[in-house]
LONULUM-348238 format. One record per residue: residue in three letters; x, y, z of N, C-alpha, C in turn. Coordinates in steps of 0.05 Angstrom, whole numbers, plus 32768, in hexadecimal, padded with zeros to 4 digits. Layout:
<sites>
ALAXYZXYZXYZ
...
</sites>
This chain:
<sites>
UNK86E587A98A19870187AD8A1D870E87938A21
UNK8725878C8A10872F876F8A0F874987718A25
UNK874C876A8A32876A87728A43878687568A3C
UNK877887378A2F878887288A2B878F871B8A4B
UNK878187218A5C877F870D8A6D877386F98A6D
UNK876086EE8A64875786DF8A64876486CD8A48
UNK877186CF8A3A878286C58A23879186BC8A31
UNK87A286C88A3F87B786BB8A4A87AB86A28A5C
UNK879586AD8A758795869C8A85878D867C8A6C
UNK878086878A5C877686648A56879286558A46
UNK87A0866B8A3C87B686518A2F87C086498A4A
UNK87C7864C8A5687D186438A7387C186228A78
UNK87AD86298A6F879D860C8A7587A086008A53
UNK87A086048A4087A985F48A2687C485EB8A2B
UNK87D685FA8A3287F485F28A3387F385D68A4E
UNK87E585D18A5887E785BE8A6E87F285D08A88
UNK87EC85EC8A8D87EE85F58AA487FD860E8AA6
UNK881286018A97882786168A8E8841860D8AA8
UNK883786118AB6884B85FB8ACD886385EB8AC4
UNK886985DB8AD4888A85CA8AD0887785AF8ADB
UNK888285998AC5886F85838ABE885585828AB6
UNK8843859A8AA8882B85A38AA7881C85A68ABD
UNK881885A58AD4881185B48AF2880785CA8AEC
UNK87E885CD8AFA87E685E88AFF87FA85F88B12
UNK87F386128B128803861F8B2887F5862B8B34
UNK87ED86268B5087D486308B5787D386538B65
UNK87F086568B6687F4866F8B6887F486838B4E
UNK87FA867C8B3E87FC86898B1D87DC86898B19
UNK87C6867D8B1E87B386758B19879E868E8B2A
UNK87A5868A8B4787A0869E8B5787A886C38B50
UNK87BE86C38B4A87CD86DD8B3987B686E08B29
UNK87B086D38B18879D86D88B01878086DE8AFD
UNK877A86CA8B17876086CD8B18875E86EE8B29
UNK877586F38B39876D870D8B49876F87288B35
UNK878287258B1E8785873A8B0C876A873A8B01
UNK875687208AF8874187268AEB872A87358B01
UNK872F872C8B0C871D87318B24872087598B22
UNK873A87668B29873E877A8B288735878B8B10
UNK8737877A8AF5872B878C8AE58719878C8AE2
UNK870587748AF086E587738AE386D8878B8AF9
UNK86EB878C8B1586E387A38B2286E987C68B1D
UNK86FB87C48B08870387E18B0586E887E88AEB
UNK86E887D68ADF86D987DB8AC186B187DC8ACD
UNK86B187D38AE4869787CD8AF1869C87EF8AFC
UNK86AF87F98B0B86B1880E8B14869F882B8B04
UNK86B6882A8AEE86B888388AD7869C88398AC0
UNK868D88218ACF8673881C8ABB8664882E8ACF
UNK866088288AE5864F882F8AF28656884F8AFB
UNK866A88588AFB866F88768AFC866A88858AE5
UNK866D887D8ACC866A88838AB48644888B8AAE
UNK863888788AB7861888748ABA861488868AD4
UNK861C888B8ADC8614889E8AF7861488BA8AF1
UNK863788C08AE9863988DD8AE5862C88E88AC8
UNK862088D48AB7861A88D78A9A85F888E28AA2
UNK85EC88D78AB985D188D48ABF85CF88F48AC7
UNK85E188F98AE085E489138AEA85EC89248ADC
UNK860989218AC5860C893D8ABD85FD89468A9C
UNK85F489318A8E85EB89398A6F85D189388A74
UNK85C7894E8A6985AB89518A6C85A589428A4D
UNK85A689578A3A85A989448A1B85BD89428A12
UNK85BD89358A0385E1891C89F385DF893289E0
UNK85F1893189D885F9894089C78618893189AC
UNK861E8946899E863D894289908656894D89A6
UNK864C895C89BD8665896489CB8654896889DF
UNK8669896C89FF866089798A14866989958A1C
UNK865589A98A24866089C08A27866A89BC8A4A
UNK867789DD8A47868689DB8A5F867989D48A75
UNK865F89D68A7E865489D28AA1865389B48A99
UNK865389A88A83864E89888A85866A89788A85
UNK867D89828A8086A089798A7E86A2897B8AA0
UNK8699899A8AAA869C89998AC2868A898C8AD4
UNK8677898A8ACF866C89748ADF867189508AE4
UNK8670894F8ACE868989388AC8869E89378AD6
UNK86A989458ACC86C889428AE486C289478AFC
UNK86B4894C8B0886AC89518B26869A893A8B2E
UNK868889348B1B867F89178B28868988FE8B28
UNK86A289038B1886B588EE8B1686C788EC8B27
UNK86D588FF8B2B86DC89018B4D86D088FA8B63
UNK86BF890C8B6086A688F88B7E86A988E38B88
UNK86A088D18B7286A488C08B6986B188A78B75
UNK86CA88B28B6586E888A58B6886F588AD8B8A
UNK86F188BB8B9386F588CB8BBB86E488B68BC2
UNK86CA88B38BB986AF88A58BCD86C088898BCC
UNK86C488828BB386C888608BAE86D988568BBD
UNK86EE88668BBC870D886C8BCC870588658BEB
UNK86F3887F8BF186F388798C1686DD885E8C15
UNK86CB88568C0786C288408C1486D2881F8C0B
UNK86E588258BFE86F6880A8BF1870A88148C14
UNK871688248C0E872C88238C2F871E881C8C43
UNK870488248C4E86F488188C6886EB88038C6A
UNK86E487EE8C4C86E287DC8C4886FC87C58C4F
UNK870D87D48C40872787BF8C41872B87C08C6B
UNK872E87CE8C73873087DF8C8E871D87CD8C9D
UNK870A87C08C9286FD87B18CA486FF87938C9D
UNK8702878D8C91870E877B8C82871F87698C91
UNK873687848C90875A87768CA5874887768CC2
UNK873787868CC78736877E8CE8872687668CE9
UNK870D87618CDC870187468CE08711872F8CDD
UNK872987328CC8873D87168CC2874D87208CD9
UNK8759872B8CEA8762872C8D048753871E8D1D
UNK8743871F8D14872B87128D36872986FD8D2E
UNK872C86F18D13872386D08D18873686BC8D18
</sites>
């Protein structure tokens, strides 16, 4: 999956920064690197949920899925997506309190 971030970020460095006087911008730079960062974690997400619920719900591959395997699918994809959810918020949640104590 091509998203064209990484296109962008490198003309940024051909153009001399893209900046005012060719300067990096180390905030534009930061922006960028965090968007990549975000998608290499959604697509890592999505790999690894995809390989999970594929393991659990198809017994054999087939040309189509019948109904208990659509539904199992969608239910282990949810799971899933609730589980990822509560341990990314308790994560973040501990996170802000450890950067509070120091």
């Amino acid at each position: 999956m091509e998203s064209g971030f990484g296109s962008d970020f490198g003309s940024d460095f051909a153009a001399g920064g893209g900046g005012a006087g060719g300067k990096l911008d180390p905030g534009l730079i930061m922006e960028q690197v965090k968007v990549q960062i975000a998608v290499a974690n959604a697509q890592e997400l999505l790999q690894r949920m995809t390989d999970k619920c594929f393991r659990k719900c198809i017994g054999k591959p087939g040309g189509s899925l019948d109904n208990s395997e659509q539904k199992c699918i969608a239910m282990c994809m949810d799971r899933y997506m609730d589980s990822w959810n509560t341990v990314s918020r308790a994560y973040n949640s501990r996170l802000q309190r450890e950067r509070a104590n120091m």
